[in-house]
C-alpha positions in Angstrom: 27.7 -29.9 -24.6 28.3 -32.7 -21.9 28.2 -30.4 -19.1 26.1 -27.2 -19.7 27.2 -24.1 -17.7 25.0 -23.3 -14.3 23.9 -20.4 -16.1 21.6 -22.4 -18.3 18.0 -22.6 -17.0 16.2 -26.3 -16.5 13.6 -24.7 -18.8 16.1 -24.0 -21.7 14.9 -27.2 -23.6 11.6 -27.0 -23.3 12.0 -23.0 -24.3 13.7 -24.2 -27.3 11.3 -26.9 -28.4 8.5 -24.1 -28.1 10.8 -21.5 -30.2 11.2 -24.5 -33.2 7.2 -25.0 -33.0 7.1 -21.2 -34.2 8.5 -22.8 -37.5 5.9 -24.8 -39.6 8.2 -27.3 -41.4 9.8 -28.3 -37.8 7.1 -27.7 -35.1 4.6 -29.9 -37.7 7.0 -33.3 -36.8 8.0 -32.4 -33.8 4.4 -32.2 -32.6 3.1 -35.7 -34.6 6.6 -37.3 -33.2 7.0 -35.8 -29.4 3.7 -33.9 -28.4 1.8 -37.1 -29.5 3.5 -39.3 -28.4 4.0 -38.0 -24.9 -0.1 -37.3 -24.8 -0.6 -41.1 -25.3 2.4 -42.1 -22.7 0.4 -39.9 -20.0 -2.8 -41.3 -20.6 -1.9 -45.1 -20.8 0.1 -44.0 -17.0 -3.1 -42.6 -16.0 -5.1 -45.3 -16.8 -2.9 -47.9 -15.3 -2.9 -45.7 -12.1 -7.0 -45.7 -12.3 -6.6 -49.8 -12.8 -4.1 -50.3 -9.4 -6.4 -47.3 -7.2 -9.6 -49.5 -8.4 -7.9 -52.8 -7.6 -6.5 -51.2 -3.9 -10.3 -50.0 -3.5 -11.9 -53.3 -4.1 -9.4 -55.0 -1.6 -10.5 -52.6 0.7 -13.8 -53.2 0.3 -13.4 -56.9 0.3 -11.8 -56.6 3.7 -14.2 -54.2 5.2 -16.9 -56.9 4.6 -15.7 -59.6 6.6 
């Protein structure tokens, strides 16, 4: 399936992943492997994003005092 039809929605994957989750014996992995995984990428990017606003602030600040 190299090039899906226009018919298919952008949301088709994501529609599929949530029908498999229905099912137990799949949805159990595919949470510990994806879901989890994809939690912890999220909040390590929001984290360094808090670092590099705090550092932008403190420069800020630091030339605002001078």
């Amino acid at each position: 399936m190299a090039n899906p039809s226009a018919e298919y929605s952008e949301s088709r994957p994501f529609k599929i992943f949530v029908s498999l989750l229905d099912k137990w014996e799949v949805g159990g992995p595919l949470t510990e492997v994806l879901v989890y995984n994809a939690l912890k990428a999220i909040e390590k990017h929001m984290e360094v994003e808090t670092e590099s606003s705090e550092d932008v602030s403190s420069e800020t600040s630091l030339g605002n005092a001078g």
